[in-house]
NUPA-889091 format. One line per field, with one value per residue (C-alpha): x, y, z negated; residue number from 1; chain; residue in one letter. Coordinates in pm, 1 decimal, always signed. Each point is the difference from the previous one (the first is absolute). Layout:
BEGIN
x <- X	...
y <- Y	...
z <- Z	...
num <- NUM	...
cadena <- A	...
residuo <- A	...
END
This chain:
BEGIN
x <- +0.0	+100.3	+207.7	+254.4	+239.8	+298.6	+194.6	+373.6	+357.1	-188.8	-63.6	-405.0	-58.2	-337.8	-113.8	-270.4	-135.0	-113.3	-241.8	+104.1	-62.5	+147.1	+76.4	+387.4	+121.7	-271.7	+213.9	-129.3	+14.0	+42.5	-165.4	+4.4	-195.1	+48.7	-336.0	-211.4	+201.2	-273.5	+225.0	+210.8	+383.4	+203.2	+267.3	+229.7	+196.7	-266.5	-189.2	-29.4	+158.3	-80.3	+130.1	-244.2	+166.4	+102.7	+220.3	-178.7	+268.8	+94.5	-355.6	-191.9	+346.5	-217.9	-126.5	-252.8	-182.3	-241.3	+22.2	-188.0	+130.3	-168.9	+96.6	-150.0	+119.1
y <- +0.0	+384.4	-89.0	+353.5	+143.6	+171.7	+165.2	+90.0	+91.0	-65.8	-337.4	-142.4	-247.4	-152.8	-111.3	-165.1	-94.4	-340.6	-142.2	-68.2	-402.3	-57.5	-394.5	-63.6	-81.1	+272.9	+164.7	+255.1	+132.0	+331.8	+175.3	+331.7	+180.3	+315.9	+236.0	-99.4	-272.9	-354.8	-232.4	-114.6	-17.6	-302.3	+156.3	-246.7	-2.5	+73.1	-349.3	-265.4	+262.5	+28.7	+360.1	+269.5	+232.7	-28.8	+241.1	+167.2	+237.5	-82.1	-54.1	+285.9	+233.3	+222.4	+288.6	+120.0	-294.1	-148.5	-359.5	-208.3	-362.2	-284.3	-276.6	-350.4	-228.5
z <- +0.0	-3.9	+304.8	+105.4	+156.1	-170.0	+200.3	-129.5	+177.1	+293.0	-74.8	-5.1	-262.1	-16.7	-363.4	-171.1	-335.7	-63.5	-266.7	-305.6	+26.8	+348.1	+4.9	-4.0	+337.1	+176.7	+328.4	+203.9	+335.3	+159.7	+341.2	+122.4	+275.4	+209.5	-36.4	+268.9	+96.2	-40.1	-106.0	-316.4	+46.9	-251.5	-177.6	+24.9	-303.5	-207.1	+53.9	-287.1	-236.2	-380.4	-94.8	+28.0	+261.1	+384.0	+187.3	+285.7	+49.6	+378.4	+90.7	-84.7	+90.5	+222.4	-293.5	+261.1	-6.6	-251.5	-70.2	-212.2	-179.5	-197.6	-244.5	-22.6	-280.3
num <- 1	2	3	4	5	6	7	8	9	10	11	12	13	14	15	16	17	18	19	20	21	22	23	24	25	26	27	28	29	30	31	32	33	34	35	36	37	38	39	40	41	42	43	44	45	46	47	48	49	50	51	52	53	54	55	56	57	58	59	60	61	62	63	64	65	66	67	68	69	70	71	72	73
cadena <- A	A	A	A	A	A	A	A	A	A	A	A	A	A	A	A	A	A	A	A	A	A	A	A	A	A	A	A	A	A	A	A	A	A	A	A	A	A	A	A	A	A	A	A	A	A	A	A	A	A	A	A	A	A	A	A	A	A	A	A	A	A	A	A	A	A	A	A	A	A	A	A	A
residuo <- X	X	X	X	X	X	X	X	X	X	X	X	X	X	X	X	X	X	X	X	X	X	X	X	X	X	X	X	X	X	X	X	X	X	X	X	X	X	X	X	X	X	X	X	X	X	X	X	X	X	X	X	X	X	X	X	X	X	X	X	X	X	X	X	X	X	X	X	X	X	X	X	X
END
């Protein structure tokens, strides 16, 4: 849940919160989107992970754009 952007030294983290009783072993994974764009992108390294952050730096590197992301676990 609470799923954001942070965006620091140029670098765009995505983070999320999680519930308090997630099962051990839960992973998540990470899309992103373009606005207006229809479909979800994989961020690759951020499949099957279990922290609670992915770095979107490289692709949402255009600031004139607007992008959006999700997490599934």
């Amino acid at each position: 849940k609470r799923a954001t952007f942070s965006s620091t030294n140029f670098e765009n983290i995505l983070t999320w919160e999680t519930e308090a009783d997630i099962p051990p072993g839960t992973v998540f994974d990470v899309q992103y989107k373009q606005y207006g764009e229809k479909s979800w992108l994989n961020k690759r390294e951020c499949q099957s992970i279990t922290q609670p952050f992915c770095n979107l730096t490289h692709e949402t590197e255009n600031f004139t754009e607007h992008y959006y992301a999700r997490v599934r676990a």
